[in-house]
Gaussian input, Z-matrix of N, CA and C with variables (Angstrom, degrees):
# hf/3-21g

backbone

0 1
 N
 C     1     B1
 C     2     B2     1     A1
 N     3     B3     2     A2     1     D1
 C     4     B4     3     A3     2     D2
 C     5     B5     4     A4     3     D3
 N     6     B6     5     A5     4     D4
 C     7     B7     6     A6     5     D5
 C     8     B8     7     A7     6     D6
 N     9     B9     8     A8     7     D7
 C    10    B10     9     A9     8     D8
 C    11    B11    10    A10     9     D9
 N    12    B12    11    A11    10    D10
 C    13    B13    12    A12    11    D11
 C    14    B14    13    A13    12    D12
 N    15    B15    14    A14    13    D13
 C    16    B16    15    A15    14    D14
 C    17    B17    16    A16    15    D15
 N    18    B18    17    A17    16    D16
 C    19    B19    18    A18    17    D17
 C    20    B20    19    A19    18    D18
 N    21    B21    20    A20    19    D19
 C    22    B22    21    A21    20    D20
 C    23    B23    22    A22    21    D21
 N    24    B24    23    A23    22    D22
 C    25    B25    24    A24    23    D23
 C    26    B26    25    A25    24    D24
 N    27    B27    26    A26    25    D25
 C    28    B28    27    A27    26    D26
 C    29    B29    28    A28    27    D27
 N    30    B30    29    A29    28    D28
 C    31    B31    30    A30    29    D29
 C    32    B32    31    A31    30    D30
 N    33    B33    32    A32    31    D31
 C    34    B34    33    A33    32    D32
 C    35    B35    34    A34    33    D33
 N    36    B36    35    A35    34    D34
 C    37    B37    36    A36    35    D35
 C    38    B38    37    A37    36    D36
 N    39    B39    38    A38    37    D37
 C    40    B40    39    A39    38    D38
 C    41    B41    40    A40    39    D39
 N    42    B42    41    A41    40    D40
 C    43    B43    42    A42    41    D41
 C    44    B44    43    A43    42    D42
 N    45    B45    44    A44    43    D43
 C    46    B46    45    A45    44    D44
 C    47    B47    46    A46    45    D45
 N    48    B48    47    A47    46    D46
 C    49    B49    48    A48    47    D47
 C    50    B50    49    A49    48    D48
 N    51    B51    50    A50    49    D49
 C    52    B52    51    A51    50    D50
 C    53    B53    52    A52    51    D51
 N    54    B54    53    A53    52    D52
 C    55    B55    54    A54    53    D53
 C    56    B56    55    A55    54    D54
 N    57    B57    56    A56    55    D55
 C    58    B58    57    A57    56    D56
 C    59    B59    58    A58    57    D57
 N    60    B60    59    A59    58    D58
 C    61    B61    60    A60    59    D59
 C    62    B62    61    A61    60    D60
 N    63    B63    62    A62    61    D61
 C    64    B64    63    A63    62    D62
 C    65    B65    64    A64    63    D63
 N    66    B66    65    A65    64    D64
 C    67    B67    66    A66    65    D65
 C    68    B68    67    A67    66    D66
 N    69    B69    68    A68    67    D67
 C    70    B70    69    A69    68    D68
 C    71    B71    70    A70    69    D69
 N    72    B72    71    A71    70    D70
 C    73    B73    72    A72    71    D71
 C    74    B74    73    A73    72    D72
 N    75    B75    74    A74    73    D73
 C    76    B76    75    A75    74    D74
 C    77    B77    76    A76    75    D75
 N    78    B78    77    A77    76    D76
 C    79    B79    78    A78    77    D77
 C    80    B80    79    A79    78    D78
 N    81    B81    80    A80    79    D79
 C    82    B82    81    A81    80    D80
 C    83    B83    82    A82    81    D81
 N    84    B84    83    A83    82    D82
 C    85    B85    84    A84    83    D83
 C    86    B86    85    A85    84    D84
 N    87    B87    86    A86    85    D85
 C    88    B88    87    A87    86    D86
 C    89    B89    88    A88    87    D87
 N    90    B90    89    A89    88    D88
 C    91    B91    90    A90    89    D89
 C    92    B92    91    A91    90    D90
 N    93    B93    92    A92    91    D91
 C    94    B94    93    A93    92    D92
 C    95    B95    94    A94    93    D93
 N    96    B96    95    A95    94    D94
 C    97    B97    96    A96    95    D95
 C    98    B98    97    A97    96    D96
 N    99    B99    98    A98    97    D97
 C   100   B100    99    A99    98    D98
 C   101   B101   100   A100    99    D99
 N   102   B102   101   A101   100   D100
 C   103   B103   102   A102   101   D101
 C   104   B104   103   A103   102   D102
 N   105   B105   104   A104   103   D103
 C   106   B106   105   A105   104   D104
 C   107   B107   106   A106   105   D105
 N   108   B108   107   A107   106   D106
 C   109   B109   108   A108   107   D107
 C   110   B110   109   A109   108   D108
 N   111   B111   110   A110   109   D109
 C   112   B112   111   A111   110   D110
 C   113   B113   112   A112   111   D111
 N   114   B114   113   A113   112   D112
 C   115   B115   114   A114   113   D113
 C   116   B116   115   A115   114   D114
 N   117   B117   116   A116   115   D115
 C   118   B118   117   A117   116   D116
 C   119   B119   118   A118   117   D117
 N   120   B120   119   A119   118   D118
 C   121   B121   120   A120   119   D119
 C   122   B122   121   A121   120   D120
 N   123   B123   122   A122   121   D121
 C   124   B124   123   A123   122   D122
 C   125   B125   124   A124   123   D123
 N   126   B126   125   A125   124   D124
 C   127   B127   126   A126   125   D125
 C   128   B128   127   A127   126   D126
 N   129   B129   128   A128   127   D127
 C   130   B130   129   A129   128   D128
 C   131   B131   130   A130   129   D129
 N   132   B132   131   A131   130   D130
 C   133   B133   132   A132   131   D131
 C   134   B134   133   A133   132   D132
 N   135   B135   134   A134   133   D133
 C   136   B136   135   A135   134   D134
 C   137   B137   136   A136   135   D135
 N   138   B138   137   A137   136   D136
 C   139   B139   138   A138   137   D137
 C   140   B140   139   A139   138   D138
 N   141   B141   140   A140   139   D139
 C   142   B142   141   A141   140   D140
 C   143   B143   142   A142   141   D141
 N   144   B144   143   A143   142   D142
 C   145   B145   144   A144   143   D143
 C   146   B146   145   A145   144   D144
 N   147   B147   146   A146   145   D145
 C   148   B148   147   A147   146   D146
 C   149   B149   148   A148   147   D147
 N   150   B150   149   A149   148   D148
 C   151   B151   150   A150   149   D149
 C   152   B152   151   A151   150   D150
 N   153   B153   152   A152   151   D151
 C   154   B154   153   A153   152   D152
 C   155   B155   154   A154   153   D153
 N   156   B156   155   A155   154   D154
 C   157   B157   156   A156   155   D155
 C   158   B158   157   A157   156   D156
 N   159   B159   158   A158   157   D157
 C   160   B160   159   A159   158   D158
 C   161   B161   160   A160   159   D159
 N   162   B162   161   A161   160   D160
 C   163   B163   162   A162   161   D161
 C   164   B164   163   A163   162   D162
 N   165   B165   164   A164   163   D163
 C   166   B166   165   A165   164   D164
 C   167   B167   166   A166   165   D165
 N   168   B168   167   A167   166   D166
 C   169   B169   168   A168   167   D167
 C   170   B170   169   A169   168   D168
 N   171   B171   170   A170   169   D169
 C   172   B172   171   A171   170   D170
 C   173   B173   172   A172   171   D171
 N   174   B174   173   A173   172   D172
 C   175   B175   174   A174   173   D173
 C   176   B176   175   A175   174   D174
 N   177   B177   176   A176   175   D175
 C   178   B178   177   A177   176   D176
 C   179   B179   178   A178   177   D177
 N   180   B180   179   A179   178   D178
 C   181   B181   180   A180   179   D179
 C   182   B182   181   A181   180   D180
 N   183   B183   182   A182   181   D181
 C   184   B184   183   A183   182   D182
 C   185   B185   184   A184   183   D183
 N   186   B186   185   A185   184   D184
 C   187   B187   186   A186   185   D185
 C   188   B188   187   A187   186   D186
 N   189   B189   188   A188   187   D187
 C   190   B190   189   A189   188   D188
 C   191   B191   190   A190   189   D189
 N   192   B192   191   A191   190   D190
 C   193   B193   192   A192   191   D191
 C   194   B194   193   A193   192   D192
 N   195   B195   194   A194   193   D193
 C   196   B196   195   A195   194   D194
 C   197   B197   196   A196   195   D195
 N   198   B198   197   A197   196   D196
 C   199   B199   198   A198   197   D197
 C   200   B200   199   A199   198   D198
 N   201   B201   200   A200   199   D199
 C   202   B202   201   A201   200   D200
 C   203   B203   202   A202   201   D201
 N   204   B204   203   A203   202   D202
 C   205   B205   204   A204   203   D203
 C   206   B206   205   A205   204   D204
 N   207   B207   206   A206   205   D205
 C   208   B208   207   A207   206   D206
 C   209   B209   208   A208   207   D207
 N   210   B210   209   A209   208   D208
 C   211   B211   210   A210   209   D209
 C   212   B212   211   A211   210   D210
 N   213   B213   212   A212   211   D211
 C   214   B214   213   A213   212   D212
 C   215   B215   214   A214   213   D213
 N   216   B216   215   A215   214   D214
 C   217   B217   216   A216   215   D215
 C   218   B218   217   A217   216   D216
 N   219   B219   218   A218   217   D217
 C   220   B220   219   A219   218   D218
 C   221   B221   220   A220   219   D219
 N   222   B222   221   A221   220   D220
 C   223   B223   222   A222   221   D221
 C   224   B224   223   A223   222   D222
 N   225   B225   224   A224   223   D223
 C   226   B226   225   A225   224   D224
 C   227   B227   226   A226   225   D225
 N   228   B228   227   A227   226   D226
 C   229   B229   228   A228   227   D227
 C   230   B230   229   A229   228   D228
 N   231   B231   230   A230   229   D229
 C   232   B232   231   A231   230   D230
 C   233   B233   232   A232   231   D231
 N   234   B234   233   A233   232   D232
 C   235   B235   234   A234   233   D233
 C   236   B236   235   A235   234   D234
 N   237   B237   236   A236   235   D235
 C   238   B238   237   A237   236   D236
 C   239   B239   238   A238   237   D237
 N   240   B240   239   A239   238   D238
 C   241   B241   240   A240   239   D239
 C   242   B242   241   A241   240   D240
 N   243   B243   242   A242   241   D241
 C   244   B244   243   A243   242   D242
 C   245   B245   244   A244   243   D243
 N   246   B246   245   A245   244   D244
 C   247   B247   246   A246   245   D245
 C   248   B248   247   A247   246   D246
 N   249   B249   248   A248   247   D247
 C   250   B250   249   A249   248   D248
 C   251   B251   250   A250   249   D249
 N   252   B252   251   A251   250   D250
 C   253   B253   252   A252   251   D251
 C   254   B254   253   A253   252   D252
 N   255   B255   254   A254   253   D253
 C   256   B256   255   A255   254   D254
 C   257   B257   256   A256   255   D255
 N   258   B258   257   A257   256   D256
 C   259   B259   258   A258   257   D257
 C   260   B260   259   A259   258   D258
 N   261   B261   260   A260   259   D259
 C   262   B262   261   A261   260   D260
 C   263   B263   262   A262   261   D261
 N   264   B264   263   A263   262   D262
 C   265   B265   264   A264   263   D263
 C   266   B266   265   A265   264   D264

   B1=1.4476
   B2=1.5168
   B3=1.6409
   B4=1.4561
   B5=1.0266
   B6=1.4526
   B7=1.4803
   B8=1.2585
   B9=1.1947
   B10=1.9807
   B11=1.4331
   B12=0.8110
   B13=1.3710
   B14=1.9515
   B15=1.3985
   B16=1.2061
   B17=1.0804
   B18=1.8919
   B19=1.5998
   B20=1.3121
   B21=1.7560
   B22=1.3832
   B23=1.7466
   B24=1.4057
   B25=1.4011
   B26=1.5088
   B27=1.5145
   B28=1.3816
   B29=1.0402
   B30=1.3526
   B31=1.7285
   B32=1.8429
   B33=0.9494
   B34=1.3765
   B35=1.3172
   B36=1.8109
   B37=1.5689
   B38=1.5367
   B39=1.3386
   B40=1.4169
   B41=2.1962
   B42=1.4549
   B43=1.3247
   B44=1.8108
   B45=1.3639
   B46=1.6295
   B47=1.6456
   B48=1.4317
   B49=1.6235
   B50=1.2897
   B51=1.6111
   B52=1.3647
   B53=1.3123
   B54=1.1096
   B55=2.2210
   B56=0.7133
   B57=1.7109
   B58=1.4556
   B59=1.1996
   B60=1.3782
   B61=1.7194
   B62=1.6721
   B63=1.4492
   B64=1.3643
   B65=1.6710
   B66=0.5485
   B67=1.9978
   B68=1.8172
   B69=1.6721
   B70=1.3361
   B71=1.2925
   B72=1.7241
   B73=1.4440
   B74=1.9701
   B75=0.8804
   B76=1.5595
   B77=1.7424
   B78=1.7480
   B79=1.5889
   B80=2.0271
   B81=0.9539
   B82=1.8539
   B83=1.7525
   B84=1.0828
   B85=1.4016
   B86=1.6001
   B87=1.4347
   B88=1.7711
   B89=1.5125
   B90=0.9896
   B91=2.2437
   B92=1.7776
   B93=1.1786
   B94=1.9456
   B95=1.6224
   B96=1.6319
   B97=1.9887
   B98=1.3622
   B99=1.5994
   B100=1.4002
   B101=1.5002
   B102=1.5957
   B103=1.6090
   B104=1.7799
   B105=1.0911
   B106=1.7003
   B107=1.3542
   B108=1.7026
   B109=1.4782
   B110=1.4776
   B111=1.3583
   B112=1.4709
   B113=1.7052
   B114=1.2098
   B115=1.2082
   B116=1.5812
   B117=2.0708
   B118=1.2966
   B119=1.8176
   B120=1.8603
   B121=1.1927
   B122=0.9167
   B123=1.6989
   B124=1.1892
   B125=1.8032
   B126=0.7827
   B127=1.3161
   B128=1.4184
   B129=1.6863
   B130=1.0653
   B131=1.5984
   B132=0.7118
   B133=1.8470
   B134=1.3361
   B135=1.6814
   B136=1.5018
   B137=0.8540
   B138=2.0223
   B139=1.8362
   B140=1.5462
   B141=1.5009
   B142=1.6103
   B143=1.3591
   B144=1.9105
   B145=1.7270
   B146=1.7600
   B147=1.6800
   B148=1.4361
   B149=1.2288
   B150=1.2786
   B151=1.6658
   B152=1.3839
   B153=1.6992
   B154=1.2043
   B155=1.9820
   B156=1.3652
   B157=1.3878
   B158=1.2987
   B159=1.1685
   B160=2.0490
   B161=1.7139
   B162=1.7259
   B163=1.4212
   B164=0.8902
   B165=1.9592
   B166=1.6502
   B167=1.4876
   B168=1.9790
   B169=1.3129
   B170=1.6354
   B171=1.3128
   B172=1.3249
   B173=1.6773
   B174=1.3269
   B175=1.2709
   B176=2.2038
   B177=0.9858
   B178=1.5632
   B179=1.5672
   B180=1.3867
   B181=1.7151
   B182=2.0869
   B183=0.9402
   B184=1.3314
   B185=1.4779
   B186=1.4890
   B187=1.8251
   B188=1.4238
   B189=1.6053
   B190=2.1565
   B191=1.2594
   B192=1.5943
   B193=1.6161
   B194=1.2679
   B195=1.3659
   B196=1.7224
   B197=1.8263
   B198=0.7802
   B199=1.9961
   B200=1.3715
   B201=1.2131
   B202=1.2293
   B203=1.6879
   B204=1.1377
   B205=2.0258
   B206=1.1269
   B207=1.4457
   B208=1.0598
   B209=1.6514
   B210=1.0677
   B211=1.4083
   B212=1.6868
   B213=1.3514
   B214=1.0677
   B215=1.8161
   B216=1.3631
   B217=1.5361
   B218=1.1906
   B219=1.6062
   B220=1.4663
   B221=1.4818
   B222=1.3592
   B223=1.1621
   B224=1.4554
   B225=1.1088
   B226=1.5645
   B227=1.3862
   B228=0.9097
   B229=1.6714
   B230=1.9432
   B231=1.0460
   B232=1.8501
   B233=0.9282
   B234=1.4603
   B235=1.1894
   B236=1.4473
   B237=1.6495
   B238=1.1746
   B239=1.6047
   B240=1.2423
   B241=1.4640
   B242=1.5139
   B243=1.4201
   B244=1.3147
   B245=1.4112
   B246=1.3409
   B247=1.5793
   B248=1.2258
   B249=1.5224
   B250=1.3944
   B251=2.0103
   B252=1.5583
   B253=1.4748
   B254=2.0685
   B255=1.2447
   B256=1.4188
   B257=1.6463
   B258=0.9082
   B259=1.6566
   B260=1.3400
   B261=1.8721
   B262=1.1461
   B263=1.8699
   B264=1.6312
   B265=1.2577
   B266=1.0217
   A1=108.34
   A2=119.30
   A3=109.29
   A4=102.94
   A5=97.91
   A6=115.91
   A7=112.18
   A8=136.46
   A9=134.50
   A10=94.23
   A11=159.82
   A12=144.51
   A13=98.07
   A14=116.89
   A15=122.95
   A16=140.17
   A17=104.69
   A18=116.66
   A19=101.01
   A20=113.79
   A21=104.12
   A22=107.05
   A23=124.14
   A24=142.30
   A25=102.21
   A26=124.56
   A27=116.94
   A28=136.07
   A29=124.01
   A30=136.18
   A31=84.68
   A32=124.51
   A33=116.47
   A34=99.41
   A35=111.11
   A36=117.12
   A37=104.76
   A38=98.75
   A39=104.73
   A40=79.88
   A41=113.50
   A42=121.85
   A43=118.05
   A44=84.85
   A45=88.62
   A46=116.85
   A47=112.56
   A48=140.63
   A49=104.92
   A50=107.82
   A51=116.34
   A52=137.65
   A53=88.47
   A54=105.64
   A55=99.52
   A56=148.85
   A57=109.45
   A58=94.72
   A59=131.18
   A60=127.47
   A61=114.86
   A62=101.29
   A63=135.68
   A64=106.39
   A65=105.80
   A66=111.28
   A67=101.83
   A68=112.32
   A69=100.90
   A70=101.34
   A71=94.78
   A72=113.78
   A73=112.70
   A74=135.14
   A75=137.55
   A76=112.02
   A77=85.46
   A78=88.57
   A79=129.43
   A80=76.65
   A81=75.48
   A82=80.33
   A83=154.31
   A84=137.94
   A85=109.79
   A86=96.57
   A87=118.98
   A88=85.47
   A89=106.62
   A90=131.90
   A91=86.89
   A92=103.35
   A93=117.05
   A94=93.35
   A95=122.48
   A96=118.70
   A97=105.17
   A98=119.99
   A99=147.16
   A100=95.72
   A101=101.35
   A102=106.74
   A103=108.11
   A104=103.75
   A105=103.69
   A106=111.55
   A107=117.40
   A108=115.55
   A109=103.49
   A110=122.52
   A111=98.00
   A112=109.33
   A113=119.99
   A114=113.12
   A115=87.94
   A116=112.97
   A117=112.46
   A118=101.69
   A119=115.51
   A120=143.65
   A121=106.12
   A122=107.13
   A123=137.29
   A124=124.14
   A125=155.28
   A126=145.68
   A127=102.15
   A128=117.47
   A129=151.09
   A130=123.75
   A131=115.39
   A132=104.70
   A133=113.90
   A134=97.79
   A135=102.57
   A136=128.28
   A137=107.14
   A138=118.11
   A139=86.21
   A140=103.33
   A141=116.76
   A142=85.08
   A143=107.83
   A144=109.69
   A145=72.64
   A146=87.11
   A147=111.95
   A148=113.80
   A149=105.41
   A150=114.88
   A151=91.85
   A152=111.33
   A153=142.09
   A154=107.59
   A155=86.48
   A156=98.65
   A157=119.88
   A158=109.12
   A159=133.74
   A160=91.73
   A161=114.65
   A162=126.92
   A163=122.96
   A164=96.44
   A165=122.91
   A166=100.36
   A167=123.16
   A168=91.31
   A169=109.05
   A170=135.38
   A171=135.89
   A172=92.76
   A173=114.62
   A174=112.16
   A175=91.09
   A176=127.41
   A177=137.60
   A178=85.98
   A179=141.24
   A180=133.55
   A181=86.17
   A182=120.02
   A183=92.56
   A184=111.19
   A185=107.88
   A186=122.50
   A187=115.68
   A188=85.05
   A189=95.89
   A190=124.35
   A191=125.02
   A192=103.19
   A193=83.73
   A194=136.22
   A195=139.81
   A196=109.40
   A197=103.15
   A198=106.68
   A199=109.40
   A200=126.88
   A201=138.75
   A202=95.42
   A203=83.68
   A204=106.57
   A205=127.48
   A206=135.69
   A207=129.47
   A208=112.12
   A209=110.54
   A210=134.65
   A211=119.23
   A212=116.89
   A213=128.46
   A214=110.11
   A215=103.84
   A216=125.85
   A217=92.88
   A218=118.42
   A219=113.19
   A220=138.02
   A221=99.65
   A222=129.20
   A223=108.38
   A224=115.56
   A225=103.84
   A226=128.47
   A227=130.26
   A228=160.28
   A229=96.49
   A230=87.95
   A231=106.22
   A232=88.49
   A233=168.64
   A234=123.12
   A235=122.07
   A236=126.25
   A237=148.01
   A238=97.56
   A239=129.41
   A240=136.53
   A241=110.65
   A242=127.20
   A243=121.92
   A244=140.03
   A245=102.69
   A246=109.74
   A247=136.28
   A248=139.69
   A249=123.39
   A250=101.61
   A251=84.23
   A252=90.82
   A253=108.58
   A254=99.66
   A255=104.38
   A256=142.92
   A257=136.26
   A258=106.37
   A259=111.48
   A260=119.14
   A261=109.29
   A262=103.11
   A263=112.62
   A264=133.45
   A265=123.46
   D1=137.88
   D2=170.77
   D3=-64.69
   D4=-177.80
   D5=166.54
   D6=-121.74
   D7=148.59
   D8=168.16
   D9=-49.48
   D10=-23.19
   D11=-134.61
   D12=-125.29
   D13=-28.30
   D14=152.92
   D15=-94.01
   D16=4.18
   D17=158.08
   D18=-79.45
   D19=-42.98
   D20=-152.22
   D21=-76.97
   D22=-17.60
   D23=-147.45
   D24=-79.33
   D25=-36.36
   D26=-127.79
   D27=101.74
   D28=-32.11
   D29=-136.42
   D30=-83.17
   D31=0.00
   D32=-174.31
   D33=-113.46
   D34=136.26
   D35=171.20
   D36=-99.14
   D37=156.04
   D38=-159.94
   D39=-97.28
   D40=166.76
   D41=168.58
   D42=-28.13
   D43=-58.96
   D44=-163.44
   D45=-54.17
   D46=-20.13
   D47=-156.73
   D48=-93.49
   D49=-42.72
   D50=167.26
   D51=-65.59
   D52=-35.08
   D53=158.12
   D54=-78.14
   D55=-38.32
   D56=-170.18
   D57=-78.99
   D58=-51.79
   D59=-170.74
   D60=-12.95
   D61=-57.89
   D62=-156.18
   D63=-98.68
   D64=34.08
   D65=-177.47
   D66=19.80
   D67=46.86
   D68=166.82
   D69=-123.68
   D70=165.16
   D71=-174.28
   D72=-91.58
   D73=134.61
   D74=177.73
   D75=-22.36
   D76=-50.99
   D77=168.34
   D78=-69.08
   D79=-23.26
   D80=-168.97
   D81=-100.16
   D82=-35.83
   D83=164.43
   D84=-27.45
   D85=-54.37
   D86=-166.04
   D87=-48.61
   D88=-79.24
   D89=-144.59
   D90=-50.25
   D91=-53.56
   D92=-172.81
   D93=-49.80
   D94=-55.54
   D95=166.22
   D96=-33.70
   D97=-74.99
   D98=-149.58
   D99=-38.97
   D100=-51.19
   D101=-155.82
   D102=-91.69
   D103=-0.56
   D104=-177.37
   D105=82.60
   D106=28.15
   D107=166.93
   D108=-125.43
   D109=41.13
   D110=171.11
   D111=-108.13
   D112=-154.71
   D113=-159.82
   D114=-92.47
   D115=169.82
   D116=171.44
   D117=-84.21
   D118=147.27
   D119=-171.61
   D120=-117.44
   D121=151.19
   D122=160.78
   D123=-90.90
   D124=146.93
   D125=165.44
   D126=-131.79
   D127=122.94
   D128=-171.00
   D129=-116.52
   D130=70.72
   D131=-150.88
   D132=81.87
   D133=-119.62
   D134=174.51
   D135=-115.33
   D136=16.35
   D137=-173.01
   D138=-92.15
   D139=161.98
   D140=154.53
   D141=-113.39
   D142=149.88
   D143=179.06
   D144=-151.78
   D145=150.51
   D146=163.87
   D147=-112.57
   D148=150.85
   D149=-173.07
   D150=-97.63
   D151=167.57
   D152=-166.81
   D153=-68.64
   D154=-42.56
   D155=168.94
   D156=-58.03
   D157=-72.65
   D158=171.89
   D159=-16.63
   D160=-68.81
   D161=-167.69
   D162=-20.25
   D163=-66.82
   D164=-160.55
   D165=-80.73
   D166=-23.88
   D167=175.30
   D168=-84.37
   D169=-12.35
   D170=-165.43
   D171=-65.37
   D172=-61.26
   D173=-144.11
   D174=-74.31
   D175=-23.55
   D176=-175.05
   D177=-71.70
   D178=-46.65
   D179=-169.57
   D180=-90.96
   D181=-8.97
   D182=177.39
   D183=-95.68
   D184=-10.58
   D185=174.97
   D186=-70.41
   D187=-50.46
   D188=165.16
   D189=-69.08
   D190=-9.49
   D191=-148.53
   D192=-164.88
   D193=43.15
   D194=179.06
   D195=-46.71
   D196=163.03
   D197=-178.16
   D198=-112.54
   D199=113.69
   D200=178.00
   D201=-91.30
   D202=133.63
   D203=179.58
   D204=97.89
   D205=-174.79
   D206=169.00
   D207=-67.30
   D208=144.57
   D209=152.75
   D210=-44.92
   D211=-69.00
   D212=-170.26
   D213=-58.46
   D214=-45.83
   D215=169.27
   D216=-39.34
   D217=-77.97
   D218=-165.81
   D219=-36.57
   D220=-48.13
   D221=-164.09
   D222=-84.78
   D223=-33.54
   D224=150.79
   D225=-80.66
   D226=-5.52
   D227=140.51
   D228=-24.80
   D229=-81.04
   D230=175.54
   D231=-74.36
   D232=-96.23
   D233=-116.49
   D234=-89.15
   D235=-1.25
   D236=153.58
   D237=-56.76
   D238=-77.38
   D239=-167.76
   D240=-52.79
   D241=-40.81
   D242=154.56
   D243=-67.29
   D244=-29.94
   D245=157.68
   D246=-23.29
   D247=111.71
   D248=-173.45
   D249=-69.61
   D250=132.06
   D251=173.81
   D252=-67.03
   D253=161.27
   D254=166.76
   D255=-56.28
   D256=108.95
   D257=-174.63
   D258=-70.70
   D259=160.94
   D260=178.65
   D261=-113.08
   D262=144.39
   D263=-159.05
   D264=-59.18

């Protein structure tokens, strides 16, 4: 749980801060959401920001549990599989 005191502080990086932190690109941030491996978020308005916490556990499950393949593959992977299928007429 935040705290007011790490809304009010800073202590939270907004997206863009977090890719750079993390040598990722906006896009492979995205696909890493898509697929259910990105870090846990905040939504603030219209920023998503990760806490300091969120980070250290993302990058500790990305030490255990690295992703073999493309990204992009994946992530359309999930978003095909979540998709509501069609009804038929």
């Amino acid at each position: 749980m935040l705290t007011k005191q790490e809304l009010c502080t800073g202590a939270l990086k907004d997206w863009a801060g977090f890719c750079a932190d993390n040598g990722l690109s906006r896009t492979q941030a995205y696909y890493l959401q898509v697929i259910g491996r990105g870090p846990r978020t905040v939504r603030v308005g219209d920023k998503m920001l990760v806490s300091p916490e969120a980070e250290r556990d993302w990058r500790r499950e990305m030490e255990d549990r690295p992703i073999i393949g493309s990204l992009q593959k994946l992530a359309e992977q999930a978003r095909k599989t979540a998709a509501p299928s069609p009804t038929a007429a």
